[in-house]
PDBQT receptor file of N, H, CA, C and O in Angstrom, charges set to zero:
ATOM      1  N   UNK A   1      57.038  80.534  44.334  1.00  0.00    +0.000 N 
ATOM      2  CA  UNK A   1      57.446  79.149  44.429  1.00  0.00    +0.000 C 
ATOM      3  C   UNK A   1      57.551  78.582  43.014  1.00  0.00    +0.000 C 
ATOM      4  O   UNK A   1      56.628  78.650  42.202  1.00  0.00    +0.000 OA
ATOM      5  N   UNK A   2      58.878  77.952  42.743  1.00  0.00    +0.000 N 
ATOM      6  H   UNK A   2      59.627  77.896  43.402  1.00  0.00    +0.000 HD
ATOM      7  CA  UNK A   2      59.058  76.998  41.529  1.00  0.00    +0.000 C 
ATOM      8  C   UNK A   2      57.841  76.042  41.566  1.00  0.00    +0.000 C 
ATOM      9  O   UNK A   2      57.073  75.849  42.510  1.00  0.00    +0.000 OA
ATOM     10  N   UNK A   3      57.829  75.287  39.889  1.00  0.00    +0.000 N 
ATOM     11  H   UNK A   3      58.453  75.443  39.122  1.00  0.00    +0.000 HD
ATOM     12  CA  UNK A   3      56.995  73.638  40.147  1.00  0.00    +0.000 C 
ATOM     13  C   UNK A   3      58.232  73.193  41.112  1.00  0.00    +0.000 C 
ATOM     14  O   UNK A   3      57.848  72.668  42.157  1.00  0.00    +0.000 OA
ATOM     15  N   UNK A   4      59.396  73.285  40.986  1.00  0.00    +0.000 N 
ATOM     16  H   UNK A   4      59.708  73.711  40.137  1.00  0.00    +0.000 HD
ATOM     17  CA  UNK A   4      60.348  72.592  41.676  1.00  0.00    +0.000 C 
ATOM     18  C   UNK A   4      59.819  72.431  42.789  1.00  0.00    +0.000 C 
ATOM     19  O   UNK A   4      59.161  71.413  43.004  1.00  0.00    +0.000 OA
ATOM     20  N   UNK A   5      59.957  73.226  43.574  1.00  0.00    +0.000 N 
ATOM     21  H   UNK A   5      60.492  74.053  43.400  1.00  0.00    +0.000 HD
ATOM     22  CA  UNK A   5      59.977  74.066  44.791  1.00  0.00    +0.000 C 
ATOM     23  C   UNK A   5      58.768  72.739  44.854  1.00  0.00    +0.000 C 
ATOM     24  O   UNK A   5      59.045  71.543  44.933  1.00  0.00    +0.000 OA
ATOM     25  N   UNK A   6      57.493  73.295  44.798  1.00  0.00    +0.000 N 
ATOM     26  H   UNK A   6      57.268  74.267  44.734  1.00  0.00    +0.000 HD
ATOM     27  CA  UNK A   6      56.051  72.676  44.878  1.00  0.00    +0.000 C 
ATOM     28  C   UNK A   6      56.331  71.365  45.056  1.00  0.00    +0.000 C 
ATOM     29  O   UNK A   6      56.021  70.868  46.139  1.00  0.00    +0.000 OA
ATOM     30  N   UNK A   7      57.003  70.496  43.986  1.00  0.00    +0.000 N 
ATOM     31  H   UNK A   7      57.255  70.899  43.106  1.00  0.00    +0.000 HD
ATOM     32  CA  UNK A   7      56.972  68.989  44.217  1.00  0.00    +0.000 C 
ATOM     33  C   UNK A   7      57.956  68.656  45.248  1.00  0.00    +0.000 C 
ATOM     34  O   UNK A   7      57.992  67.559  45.804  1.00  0.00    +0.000 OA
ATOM     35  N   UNK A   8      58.575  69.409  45.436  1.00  0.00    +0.000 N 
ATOM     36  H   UNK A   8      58.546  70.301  44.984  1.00  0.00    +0.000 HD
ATOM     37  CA  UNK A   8      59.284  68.978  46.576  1.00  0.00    +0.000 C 
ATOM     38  C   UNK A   8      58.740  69.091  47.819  1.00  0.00    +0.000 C 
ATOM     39  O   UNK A   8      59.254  68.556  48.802  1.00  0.00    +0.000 OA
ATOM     40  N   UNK A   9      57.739  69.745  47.861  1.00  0.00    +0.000 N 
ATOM     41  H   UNK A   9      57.321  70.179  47.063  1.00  0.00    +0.000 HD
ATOM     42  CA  UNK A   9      57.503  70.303  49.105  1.00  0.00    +0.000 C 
ATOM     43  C   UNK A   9      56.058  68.969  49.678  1.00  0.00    +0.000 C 
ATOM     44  O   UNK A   9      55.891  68.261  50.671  1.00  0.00    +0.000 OA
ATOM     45  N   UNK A  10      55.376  69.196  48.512  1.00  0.00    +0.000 N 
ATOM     46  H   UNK A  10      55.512  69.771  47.706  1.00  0.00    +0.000 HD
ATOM     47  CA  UNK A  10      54.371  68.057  48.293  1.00  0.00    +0.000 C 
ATOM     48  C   UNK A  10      55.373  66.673  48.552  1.00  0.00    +0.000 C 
ATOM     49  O   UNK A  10      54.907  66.108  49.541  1.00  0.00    +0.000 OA
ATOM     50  N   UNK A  11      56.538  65.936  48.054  1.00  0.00    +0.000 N 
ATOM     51  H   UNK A  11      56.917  66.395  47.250  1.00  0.00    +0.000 HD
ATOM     52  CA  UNK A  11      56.901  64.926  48.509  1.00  0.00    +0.000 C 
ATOM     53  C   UNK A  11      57.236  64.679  50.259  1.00  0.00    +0.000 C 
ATOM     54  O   UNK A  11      56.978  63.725  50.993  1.00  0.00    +0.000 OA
ATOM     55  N   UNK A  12      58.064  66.273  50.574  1.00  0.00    +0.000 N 
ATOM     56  H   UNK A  12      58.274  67.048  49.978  1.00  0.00    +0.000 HD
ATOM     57  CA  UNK A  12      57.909  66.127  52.162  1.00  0.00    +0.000 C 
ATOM     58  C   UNK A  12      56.604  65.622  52.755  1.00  0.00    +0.000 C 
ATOM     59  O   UNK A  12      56.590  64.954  53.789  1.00  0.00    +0.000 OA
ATOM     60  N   UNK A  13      55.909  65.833  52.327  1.00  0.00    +0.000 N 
ATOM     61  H   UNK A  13      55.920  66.375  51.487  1.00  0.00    +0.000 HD
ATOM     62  CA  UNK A  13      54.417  66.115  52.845  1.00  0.00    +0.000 C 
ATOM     63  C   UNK A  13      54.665  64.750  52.839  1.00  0.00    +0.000 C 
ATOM     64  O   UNK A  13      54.216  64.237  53.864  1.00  0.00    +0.000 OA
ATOM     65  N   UNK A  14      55.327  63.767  51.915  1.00  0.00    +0.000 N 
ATOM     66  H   UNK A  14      55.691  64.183  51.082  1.00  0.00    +0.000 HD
ATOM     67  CA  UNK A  14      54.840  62.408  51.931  1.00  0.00    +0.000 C 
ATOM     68  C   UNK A  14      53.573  62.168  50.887  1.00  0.00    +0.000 C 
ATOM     69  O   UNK A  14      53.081  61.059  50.677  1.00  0.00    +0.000 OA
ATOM     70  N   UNK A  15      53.306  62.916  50.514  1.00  0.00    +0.000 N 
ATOM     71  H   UNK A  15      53.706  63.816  50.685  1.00  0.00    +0.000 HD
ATOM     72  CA  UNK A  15      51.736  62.963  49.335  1.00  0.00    +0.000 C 
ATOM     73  C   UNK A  15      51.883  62.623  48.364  1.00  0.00    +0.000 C 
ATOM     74  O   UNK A  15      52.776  63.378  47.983  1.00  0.00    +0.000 OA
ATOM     75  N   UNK A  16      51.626  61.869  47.423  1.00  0.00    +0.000 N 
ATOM     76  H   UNK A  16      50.900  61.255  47.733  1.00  0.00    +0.000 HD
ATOM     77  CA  UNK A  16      51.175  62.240  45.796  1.00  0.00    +0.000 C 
ATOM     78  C   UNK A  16      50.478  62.997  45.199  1.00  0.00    +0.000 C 
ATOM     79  O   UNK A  16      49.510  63.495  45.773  1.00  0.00    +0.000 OA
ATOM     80  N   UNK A  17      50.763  63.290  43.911  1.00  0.00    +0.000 N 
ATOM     81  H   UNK A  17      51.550  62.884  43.445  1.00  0.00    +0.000 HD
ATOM     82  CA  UNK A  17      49.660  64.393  43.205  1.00  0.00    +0.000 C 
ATOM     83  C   UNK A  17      48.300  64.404  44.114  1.00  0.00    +0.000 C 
ATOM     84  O   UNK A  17      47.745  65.159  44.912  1.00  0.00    +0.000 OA
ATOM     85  N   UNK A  18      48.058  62.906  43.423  1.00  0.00    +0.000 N 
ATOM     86  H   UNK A  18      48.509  62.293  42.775  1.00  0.00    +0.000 HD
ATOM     87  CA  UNK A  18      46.216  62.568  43.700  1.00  0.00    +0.000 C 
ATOM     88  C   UNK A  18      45.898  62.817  45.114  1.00  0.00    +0.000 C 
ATOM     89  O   UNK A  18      44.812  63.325  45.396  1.00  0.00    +0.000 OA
ATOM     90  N   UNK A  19      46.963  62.426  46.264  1.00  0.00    +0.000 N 
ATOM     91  H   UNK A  19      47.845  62.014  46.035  1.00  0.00    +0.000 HD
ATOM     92  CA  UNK A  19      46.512  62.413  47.709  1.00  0.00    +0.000 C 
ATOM     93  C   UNK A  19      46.689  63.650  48.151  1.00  0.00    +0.000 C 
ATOM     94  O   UNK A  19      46.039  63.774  49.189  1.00  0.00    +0.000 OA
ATOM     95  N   UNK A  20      47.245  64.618  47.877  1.00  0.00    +0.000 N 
ATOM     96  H   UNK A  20      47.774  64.516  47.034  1.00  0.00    +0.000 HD
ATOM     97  CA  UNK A  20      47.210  66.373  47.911  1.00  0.00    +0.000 C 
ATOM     98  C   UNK A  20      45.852  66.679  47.330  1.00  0.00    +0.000 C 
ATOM     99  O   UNK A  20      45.086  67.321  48.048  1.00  0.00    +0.000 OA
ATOM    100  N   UNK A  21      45.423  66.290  46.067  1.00  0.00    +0.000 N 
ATOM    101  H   UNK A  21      46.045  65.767  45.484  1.00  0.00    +0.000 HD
ATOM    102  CA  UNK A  21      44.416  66.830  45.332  1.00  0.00    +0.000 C 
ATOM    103  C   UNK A  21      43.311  65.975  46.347  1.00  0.00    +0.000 C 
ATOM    104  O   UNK A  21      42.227  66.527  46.158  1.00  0.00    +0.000 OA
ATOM    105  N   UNK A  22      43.181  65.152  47.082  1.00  0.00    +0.000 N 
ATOM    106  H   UNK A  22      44.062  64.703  47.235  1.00  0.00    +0.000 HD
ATOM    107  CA  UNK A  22      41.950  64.593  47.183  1.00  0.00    +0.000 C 
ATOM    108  C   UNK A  22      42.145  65.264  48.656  1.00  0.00    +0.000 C 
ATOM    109  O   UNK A  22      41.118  65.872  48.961  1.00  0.00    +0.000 OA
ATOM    110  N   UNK A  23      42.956  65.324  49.468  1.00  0.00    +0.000 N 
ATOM    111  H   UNK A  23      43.789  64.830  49.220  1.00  0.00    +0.000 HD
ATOM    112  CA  UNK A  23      43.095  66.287  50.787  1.00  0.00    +0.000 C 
ATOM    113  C   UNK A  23      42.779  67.802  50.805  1.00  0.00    +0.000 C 
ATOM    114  O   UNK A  23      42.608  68.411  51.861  1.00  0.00    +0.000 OA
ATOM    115  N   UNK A  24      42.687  68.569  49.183  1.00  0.00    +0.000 N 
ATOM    116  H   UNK A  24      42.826  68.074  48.325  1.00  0.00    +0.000 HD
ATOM    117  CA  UNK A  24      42.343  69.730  48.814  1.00  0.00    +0.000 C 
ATOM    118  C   UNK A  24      41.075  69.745  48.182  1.00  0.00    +0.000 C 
ATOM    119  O   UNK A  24      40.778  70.770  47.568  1.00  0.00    +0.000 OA
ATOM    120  N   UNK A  25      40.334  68.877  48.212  1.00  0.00    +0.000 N 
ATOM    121  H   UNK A  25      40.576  68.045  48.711  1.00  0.00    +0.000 HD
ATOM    122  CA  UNK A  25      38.437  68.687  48.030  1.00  0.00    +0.000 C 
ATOM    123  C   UNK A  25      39.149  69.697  46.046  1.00  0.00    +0.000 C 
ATOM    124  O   UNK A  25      38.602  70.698  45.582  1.00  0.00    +0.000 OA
ATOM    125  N   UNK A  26      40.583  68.846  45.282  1.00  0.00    +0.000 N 
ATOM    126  H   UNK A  26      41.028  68.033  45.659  1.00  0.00    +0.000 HD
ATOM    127  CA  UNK A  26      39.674  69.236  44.239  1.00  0.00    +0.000 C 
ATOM    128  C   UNK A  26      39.341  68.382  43.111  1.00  0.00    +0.000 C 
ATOM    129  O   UNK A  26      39.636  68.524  41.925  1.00  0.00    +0.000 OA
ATOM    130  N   UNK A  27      38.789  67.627  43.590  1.00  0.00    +0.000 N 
ATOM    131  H   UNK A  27      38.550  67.512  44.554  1.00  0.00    +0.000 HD
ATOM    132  CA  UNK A  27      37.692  66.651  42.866  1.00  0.00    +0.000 C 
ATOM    133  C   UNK A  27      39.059  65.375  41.891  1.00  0.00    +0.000 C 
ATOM    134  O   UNK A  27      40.203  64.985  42.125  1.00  0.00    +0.000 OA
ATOM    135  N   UNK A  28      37.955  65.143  40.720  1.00  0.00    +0.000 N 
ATOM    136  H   UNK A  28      37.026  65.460  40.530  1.00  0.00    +0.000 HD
ATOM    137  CA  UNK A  28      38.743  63.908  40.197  1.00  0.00    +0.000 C 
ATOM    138  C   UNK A  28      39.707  64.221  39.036  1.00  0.00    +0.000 C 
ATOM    139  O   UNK A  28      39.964  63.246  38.329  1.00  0.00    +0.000 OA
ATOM    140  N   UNK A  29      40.209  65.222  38.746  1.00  0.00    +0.000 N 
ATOM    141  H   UNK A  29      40.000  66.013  39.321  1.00  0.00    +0.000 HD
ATOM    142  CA  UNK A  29      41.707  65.320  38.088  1.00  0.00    +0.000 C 
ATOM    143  C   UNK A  29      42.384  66.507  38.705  1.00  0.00    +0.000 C 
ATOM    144  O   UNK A  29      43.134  67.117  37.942  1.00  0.00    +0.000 OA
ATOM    145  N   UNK A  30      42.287  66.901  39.775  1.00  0.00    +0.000 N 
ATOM    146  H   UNK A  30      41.678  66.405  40.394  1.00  0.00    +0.000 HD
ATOM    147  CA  UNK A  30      43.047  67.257  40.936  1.00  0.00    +0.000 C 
ATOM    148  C   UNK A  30      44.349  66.894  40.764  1.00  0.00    +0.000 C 
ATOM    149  O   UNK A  30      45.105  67.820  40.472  1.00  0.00    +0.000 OA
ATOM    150  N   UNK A  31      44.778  65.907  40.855  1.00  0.00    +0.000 N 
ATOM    151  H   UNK A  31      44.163  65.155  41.093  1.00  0.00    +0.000 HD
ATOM    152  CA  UNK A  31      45.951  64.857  40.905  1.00  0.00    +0.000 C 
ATOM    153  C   UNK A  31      46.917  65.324  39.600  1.00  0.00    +0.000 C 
ATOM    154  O   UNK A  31      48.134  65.512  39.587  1.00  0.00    +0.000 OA
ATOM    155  N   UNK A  32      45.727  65.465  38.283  1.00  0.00    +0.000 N 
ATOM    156  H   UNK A  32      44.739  65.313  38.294  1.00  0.00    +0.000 HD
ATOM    157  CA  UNK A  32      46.719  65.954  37.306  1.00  0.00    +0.000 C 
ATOM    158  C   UNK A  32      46.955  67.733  37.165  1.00  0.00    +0.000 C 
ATOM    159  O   UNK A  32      47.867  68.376  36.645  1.00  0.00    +0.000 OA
ATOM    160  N   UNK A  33      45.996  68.060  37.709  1.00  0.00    +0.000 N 
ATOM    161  H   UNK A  33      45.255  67.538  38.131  1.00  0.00    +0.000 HD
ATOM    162  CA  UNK A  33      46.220  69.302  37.919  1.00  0.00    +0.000 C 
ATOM    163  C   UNK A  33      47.580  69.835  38.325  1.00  0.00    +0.000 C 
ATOM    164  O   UNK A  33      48.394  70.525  37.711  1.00  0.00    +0.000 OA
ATOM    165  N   UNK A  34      47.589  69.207  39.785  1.00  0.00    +0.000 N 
ATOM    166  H   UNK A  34      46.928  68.646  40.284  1.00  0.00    +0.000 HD
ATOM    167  CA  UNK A  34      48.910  69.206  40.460  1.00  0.00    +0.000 C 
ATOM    168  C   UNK A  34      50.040  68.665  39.422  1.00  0.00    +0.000 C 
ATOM    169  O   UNK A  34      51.016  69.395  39.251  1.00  0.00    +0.000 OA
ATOM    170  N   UNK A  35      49.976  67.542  38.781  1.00  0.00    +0.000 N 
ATOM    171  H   UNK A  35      49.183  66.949  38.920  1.00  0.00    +0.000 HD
ATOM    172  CA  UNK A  35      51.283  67.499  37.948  1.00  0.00    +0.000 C 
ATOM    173  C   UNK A  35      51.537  68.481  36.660  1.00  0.00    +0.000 C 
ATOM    174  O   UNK A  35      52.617  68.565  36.076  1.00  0.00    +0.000 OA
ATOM    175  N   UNK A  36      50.364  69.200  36.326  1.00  0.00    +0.000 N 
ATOM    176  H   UNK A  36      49.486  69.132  36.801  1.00  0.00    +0.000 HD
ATOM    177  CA  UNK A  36      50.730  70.117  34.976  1.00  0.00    +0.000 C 
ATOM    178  C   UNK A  36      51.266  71.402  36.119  1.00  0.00    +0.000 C 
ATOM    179  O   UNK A  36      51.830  72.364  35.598  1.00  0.00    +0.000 OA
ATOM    180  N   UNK A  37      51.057  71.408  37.926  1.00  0.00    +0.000 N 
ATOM    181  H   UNK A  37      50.599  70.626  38.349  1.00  0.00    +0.000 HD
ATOM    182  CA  UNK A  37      51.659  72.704  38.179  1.00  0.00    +0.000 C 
ATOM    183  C   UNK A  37      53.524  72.280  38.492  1.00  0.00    +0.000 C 
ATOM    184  O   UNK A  37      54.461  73.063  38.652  1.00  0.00    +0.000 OA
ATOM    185  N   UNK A  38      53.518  70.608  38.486  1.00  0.00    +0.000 N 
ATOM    186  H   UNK A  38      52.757  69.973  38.356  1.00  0.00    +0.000 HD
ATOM    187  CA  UNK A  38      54.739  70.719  38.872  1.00  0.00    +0.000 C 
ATOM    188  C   UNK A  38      55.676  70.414  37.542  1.00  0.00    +0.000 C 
ATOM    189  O   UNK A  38      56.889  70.333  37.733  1.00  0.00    +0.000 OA
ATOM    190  N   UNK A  39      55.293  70.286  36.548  1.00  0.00    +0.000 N 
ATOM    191  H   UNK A  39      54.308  70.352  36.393  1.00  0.00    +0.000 HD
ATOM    192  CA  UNK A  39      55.847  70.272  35.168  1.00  0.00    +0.000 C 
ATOM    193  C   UNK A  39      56.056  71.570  34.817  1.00  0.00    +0.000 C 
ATOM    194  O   UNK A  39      57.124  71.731  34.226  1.00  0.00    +0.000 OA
ATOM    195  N   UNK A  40      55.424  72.520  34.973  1.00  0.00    +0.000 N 
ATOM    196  H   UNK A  40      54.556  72.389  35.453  1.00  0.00    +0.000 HD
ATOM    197  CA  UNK A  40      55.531  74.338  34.207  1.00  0.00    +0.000 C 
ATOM    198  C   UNK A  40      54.431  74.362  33.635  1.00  0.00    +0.000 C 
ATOM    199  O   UNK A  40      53.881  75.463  33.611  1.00  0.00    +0.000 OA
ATOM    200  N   UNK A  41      53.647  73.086  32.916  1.00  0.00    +0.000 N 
ATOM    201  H   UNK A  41      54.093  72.191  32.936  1.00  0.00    +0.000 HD
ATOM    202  CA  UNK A  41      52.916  73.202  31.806  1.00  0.00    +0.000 C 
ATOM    203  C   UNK A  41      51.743  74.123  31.834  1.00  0.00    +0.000 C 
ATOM    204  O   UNK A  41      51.433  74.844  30.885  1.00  0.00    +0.000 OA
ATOM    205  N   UNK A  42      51.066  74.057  33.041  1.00  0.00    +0.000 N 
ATOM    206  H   UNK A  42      51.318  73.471  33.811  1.00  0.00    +0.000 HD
ATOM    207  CA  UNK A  42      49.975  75.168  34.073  1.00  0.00    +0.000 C 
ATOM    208  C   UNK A  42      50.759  76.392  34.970  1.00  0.00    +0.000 C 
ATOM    209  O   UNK A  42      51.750  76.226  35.681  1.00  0.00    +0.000 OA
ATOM    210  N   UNK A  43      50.267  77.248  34.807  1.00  0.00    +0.000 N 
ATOM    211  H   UNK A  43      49.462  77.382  34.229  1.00  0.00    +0.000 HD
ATOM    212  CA  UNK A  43      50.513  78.362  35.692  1.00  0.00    +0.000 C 
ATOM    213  C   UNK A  43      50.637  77.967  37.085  1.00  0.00    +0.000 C 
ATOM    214  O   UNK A  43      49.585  77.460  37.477  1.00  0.00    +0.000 OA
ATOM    215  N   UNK A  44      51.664  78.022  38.093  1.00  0.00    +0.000 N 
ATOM    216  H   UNK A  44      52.519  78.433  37.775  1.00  0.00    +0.000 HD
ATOM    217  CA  UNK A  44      51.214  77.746  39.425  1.00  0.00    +0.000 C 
ATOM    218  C   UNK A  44      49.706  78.510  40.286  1.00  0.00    +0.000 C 
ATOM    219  O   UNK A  44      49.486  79.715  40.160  1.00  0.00    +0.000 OA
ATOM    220  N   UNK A  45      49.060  77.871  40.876  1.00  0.00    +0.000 N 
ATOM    221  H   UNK A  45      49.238  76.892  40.978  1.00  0.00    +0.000 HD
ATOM    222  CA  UNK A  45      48.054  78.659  41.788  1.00  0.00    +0.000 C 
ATOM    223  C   UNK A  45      48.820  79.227  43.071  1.00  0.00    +0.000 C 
ATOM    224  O   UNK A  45      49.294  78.575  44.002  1.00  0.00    +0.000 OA
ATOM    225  N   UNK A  46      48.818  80.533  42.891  1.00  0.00    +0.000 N 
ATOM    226  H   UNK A  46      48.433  81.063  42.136  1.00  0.00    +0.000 HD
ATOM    227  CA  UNK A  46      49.425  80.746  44.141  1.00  0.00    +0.000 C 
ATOM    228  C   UNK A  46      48.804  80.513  45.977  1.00  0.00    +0.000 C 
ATOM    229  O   UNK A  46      49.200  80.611  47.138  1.00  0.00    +0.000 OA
ATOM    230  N   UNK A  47      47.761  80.204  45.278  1.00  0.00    +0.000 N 
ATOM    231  H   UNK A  47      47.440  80.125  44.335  1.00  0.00    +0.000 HD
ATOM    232  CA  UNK A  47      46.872  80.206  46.708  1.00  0.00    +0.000 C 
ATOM    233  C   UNK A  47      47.451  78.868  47.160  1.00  0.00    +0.000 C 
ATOM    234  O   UNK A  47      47.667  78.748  48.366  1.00  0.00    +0.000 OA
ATOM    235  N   UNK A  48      47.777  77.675  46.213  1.00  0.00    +0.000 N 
ATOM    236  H   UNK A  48      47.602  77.772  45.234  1.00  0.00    +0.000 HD
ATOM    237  CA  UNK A  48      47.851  76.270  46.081  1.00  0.00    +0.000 C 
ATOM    238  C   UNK A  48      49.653  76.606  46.722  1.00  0.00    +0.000 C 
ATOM    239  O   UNK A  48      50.226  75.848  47.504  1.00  0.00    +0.000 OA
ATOM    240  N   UNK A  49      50.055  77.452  46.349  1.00  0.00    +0.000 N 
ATOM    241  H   UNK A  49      49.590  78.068  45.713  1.00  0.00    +0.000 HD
ATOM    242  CA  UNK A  49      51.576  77.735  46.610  1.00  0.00    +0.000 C 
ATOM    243  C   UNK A  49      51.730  78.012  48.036  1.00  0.00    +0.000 C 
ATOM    244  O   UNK A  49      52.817  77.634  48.472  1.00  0.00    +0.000 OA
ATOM    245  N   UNK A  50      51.034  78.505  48.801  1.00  0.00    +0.000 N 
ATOM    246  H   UNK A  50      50.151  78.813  48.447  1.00  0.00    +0.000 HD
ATOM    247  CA  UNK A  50      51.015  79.521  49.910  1.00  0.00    +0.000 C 
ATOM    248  C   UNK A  50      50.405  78.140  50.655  1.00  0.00    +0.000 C 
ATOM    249  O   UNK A  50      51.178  77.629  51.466  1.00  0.00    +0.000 OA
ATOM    250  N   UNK A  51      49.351  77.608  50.504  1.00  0.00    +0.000 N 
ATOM    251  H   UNK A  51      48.724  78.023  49.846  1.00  0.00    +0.000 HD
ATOM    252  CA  UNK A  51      48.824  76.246  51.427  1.00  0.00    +0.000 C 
ATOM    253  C   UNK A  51      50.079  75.272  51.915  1.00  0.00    +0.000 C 
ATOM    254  O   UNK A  51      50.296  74.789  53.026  1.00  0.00    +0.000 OA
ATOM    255  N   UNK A  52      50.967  75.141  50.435  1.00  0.00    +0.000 N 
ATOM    256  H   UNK A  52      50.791  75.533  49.533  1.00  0.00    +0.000 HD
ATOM    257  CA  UNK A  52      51.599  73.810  50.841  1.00  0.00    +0.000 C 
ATOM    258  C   UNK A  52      52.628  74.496  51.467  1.00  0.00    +0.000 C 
ATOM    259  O   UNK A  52      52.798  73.954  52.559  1.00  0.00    +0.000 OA
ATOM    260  N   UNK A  53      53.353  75.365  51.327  1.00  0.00    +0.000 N 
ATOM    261  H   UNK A  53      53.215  75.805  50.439  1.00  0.00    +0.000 HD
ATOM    262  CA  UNK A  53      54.322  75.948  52.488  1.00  0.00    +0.000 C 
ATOM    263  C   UNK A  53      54.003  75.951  53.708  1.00  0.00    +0.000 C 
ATOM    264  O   UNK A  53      54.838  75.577  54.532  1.00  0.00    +0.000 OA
ATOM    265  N   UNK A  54      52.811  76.342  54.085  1.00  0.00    +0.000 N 
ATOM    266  H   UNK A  54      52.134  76.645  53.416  1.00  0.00    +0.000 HD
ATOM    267  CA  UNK A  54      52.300  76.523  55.660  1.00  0.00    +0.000 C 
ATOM    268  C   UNK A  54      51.763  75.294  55.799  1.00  0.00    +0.000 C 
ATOM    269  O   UNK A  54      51.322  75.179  56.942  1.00  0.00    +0.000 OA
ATOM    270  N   UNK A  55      51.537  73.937  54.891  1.00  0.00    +0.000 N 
ATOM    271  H   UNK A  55      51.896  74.030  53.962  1.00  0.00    +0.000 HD
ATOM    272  CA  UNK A  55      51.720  72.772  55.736  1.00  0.00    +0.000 C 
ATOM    273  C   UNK A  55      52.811  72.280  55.537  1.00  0.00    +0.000 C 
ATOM    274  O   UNK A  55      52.671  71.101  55.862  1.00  0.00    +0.000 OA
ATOM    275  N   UNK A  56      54.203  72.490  55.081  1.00  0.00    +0.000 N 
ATOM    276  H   UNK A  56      54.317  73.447  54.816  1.00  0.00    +0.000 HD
ATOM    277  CA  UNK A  56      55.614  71.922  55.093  1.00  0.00    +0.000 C 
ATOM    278  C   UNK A  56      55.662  72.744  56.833  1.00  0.00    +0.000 C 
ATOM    279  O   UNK A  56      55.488  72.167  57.906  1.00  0.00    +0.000 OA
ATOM    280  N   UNK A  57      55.925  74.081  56.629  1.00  0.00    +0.000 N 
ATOM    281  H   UNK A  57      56.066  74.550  55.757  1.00  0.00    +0.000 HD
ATOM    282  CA  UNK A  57      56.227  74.705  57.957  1.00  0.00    +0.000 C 
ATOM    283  C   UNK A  57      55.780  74.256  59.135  1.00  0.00    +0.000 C 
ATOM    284  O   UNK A  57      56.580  74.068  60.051  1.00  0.00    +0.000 OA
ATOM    285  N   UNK A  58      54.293  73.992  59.305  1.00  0.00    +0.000 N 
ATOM    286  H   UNK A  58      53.643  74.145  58.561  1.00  0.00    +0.000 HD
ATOM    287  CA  UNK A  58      53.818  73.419  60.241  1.00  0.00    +0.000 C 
ATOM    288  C   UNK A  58      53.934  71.551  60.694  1.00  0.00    +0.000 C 
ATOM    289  O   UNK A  58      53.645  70.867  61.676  1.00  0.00    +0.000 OA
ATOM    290  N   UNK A  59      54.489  71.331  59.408  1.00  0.00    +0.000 N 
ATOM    291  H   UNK A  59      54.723  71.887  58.610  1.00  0.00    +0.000 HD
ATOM    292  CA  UNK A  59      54.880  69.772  59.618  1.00  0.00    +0.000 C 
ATOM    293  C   UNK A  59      56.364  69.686  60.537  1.00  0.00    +0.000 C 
ATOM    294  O   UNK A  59      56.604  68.922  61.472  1.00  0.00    +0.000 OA
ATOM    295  N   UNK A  60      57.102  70.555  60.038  1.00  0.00    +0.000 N 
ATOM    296  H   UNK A  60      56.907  71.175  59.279  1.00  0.00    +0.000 HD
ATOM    297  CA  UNK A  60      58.469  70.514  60.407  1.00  0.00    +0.000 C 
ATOM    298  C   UNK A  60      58.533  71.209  61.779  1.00  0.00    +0.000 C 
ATOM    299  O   UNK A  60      59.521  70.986  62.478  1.00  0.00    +0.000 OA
ATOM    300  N   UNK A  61      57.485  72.099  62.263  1.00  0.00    +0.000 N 
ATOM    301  H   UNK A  61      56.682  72.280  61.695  1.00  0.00    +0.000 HD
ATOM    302  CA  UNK A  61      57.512  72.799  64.050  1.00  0.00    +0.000 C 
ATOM    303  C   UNK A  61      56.927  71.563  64.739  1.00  0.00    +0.000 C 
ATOM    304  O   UNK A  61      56.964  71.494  65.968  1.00  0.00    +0.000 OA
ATOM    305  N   UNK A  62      56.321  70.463  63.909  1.00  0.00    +0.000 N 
ATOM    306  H   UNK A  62      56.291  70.519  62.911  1.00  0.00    +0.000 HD
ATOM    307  CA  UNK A  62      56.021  69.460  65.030  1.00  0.00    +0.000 C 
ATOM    308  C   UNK A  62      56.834  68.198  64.889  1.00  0.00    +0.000 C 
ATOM    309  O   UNK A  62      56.524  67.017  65.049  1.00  0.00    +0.000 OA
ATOM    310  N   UNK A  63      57.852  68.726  64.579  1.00  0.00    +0.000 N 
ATOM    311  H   UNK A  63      58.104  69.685  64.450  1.00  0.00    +0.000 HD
ATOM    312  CA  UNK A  63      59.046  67.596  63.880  1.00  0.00    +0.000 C 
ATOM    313  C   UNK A  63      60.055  67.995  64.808  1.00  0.00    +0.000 C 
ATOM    314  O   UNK A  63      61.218  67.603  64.717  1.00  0.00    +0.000 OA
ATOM    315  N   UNK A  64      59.480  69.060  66.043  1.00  0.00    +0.000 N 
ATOM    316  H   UNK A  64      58.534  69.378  66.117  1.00  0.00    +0.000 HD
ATOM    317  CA  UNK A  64      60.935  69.708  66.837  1.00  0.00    +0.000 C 
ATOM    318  C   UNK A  64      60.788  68.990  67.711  1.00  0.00    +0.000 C 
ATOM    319  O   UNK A  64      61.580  68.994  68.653  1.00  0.00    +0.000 OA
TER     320      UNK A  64
């Protein structure tokens, strides 16, 4: 997954940085975390990559 990819997927969600990071218990710069993964500036987490897909996917099967 791109940062692209990621922030886009996180905006479906309807989320911000901070409200992803505080829904992912990771504490108080969470929020920027998430923006150095959707800038390039940080390595993506792939684990963080693989979560938000399977809640886009699962948002959109109850969107049928």
């Amino acid at each position: 997954m791109t940062p692209e990819q990621f922030k886009k997927a996180r905006q479906t969600l309807g989320l911000s940085a901070a409200a992803l990071a505080s829904l992912w218990s990771m504490g108080a710069n969470g929020g920027r975390t998430i923006r150095r993964w959707e800038s390039g500036e940080r390595p993506m987490n792939p684990i963080a990559a693989y979560c938000i897909a399977m809640m886009v996917e699962r948002q959109e099967g109850f969107d049928l």
